[in-house]
N, C-alpha and C positions, 0 to 999 in steps of 0.2 A: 561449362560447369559452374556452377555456382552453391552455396550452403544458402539456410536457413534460418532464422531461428526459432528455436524450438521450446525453450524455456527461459524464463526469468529467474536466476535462482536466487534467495535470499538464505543468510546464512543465520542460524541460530544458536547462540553459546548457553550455556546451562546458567542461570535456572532457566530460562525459556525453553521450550518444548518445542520441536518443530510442529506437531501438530496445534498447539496453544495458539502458535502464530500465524498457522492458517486459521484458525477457525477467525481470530479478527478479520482478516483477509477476507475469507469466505463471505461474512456479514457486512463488510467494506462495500465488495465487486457483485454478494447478491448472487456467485457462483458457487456450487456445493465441492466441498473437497471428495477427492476421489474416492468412490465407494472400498476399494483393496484396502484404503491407508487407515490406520488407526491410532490413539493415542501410544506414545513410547516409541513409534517407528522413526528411524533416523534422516527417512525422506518421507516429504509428504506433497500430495501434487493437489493444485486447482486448472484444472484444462478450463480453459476461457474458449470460448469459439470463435475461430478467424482470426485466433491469436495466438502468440507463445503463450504457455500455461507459464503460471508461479509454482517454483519450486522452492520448497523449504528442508532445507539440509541442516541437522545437525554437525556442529563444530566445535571443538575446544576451546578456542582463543573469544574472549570479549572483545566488540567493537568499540575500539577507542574513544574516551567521551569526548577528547579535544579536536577529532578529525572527523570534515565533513564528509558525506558519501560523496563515491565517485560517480554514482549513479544514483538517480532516485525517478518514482514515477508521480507523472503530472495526472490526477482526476480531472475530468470533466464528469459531473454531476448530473442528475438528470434533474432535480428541484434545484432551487437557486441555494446558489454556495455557501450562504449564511446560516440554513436550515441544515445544508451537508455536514457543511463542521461545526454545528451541533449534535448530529446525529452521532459521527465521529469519534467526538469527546467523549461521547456516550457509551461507545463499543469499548472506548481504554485508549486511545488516542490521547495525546500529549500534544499542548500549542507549543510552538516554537516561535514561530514570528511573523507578522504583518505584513504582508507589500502589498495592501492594497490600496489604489488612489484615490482622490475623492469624485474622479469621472466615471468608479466602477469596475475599471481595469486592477489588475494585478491580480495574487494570490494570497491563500494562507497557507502555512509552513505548519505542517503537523509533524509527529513520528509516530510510529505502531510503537506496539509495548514492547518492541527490540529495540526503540531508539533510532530505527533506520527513518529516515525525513522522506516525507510527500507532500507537495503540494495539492490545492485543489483551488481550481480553477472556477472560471465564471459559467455557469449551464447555459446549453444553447438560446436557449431563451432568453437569460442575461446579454449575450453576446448581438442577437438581433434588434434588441429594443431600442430604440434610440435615445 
């Protein structure tokens, strides 16, 4: 026997809307939010294929601004990362901070507009060039 997983959930505190914060999502991963869910619903789903979907749950409590997530999700890109996290910034993404080196490696450190942090990574393309 073993489990699964089944969802990604992210939690959202008011003012944010769980629907609000999928739709960045949605625009992020390029995946449409699930047709049932609608603005004001306290869950809202993006089913990814081949993968747990993101779940976005309404919640009382704000996320701490002095405490880093316990979890966060790493992108890989499909254009190169520097064109990504401009697009990003653009959806309402937030920079956070730099780890990348001057051989090309590392990451950038964003947050959605809940504050929750994501990296994004080098696009495969990046990763094969020499």
């Amino acid at each position: 026997m073993k489990s699964v997983i089944r969802h990604i959930t992210v939690n959202c505190a008011p003012p944010l809307e769980p629907y609000t914060l999928a739709e960045f999502w949605s625009a992020t991963l390029g995946h449409p939010i699930h047709p049932d869910d609608t603005p004001g619903d306290d869950e809202v789903l993006i089913e990814l294929p081949d993968s747990p979907g993101l779940l976005f749950i309404r919640v009382p409590d704000p996320k701490s601004p002095t405490t880093r997530n316990r979890l966060h999700l790493d992108l890989q890109p499909e254009q190169p990362r520097d064109e990504e996290v401009t697009r990003l910034l653009t959806l309402g993404a937030t920079f956070v901070d730099d780890q990348r080196t001057e051989d090309g490696r590392g990451w950038v450190v964003l947050a959605d507009p809940a504050g929750n942090e994501f990296c994004v990574e080098r696009s495969d393309a990046e990763r094969t060039t020499p």
